[in-house]
C-alpha positions in Angstrom: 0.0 0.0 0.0 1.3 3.6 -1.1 1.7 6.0 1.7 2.1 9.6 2.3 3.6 11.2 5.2 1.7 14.5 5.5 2.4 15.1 9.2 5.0 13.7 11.5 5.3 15.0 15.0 5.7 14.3 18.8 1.6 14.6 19.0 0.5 13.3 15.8 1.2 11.3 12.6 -1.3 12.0 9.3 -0.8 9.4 6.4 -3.0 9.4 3.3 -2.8 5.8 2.1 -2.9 6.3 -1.9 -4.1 3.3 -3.2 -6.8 3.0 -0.7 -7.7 6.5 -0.4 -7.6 6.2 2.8 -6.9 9.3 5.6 -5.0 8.3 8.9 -4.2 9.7 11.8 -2.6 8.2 15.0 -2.3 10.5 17.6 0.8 10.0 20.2 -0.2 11.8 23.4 -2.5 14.4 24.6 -2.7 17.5 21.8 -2.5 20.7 21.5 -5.1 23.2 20.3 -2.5 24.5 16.9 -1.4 20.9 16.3 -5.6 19.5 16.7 -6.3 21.9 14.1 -3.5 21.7 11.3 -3.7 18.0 11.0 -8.0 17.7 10.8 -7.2 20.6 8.4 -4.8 18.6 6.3 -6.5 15.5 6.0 -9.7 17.6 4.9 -7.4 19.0 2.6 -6.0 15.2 1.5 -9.4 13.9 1.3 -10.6 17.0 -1.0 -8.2 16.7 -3.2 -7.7 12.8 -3.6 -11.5 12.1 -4.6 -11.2 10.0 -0.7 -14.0 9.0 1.5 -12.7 7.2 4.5 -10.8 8.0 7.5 -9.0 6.1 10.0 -8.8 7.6 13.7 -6.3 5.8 16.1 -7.0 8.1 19.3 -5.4 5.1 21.5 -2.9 7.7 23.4 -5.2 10.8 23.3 -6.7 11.3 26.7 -9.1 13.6 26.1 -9.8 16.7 24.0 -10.7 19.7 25.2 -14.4 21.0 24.7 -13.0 24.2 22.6 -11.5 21.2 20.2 -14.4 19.5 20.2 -17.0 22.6 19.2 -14.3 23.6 16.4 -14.2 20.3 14.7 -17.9 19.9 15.1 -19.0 23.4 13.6 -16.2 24.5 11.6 -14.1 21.3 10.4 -16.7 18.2 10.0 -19.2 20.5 8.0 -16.4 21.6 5.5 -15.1 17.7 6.0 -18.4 15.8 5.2 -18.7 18.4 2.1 -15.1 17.3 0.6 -16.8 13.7 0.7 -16.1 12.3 4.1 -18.1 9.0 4.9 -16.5 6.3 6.7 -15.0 6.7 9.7 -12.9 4.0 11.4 -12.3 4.4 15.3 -9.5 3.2 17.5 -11.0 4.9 20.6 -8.7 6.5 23.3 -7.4 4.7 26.3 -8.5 6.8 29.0 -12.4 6.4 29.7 -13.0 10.0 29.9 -11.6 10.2 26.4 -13.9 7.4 25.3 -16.8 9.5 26.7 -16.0 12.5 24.8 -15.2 11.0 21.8 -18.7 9.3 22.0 -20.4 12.3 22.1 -18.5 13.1 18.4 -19.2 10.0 16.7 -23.1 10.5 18.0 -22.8 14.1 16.2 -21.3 12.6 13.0 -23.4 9.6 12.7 -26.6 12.2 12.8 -24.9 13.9 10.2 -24.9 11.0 7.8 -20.8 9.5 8.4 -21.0 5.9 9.0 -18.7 5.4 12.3 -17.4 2.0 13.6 -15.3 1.9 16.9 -12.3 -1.1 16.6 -9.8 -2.1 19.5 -6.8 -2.9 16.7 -6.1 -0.8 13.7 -5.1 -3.3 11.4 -8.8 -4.3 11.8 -9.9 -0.8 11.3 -8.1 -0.5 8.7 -9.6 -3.8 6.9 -13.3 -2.7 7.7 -12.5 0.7 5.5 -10.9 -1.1 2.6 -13.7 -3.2 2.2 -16.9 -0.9 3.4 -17.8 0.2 0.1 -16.1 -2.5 -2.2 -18.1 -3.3 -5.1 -18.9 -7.0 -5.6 -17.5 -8.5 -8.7 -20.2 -9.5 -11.1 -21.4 -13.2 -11.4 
């Protein structure tokens, strides 16, 4: 599989997985506000501009995100997100329960909004669900 690096830091790693179309983020402790916001912003960006649908969430060692994060991606980002063509969205939910809880309350939001969400413990299986969620069936 053909992988971009469009973000490596000490908070957070964004691949865009070419042949899959695929938009992946795993996030490596808890973020900050600047850092939140330029990665969602470049994987909108990736999605946009790659014709891509899915994305892949690993939130494992993300503790929680602060409410002011939360409101922006909910009323600025996921509006502008789900209009580039966002649909699938693979979860590998945080550690920490409260970050579970929060993160809950997003995927609610989303899945109102029409994004089909599925939470998974391993990404490798998260990673299979998106591959195949909207494969077409070879003809008989």
């Amino acid at each position: 599989m053909a992988t971009q690096v469009l973000i490596d830091n000490p908070y957070v790693t964004l691949w865009f997985h070419t042949d899959s179309k695929i938009v992946h983020h795993q996030m490596h402790k808890f973020i900050i506000e600047s850092v939140f916001r330029d990665f969602l912003e470049a994987g909108m960006q990736a999605m946009k501009q790659n014709g891509a649908c899915k994305w892949l969430s690993d939130d494992r060692k993300n503790p929680v995100l602060a409410q002011t994060l939360h409101d922006w991606a909910r009323n600025s980002w996921f509006p502008r997100t789900r209009d580039a063509g966002w649909k699938y969205w693979a979860i590998v939910a945080p550690e920490e329960e409260l970050g579970q809880w929060t993160m809950q309350r997003a995927v609610d939001d989303y899945r109102a909004q029409g994004i089909t969400a599925r939470y998974f413990k391993d990404p490798q299986e998260a990673m299979q669900w998106l591959e195949a969620v909207d494969a077409i069936e070879p003809a008989a």
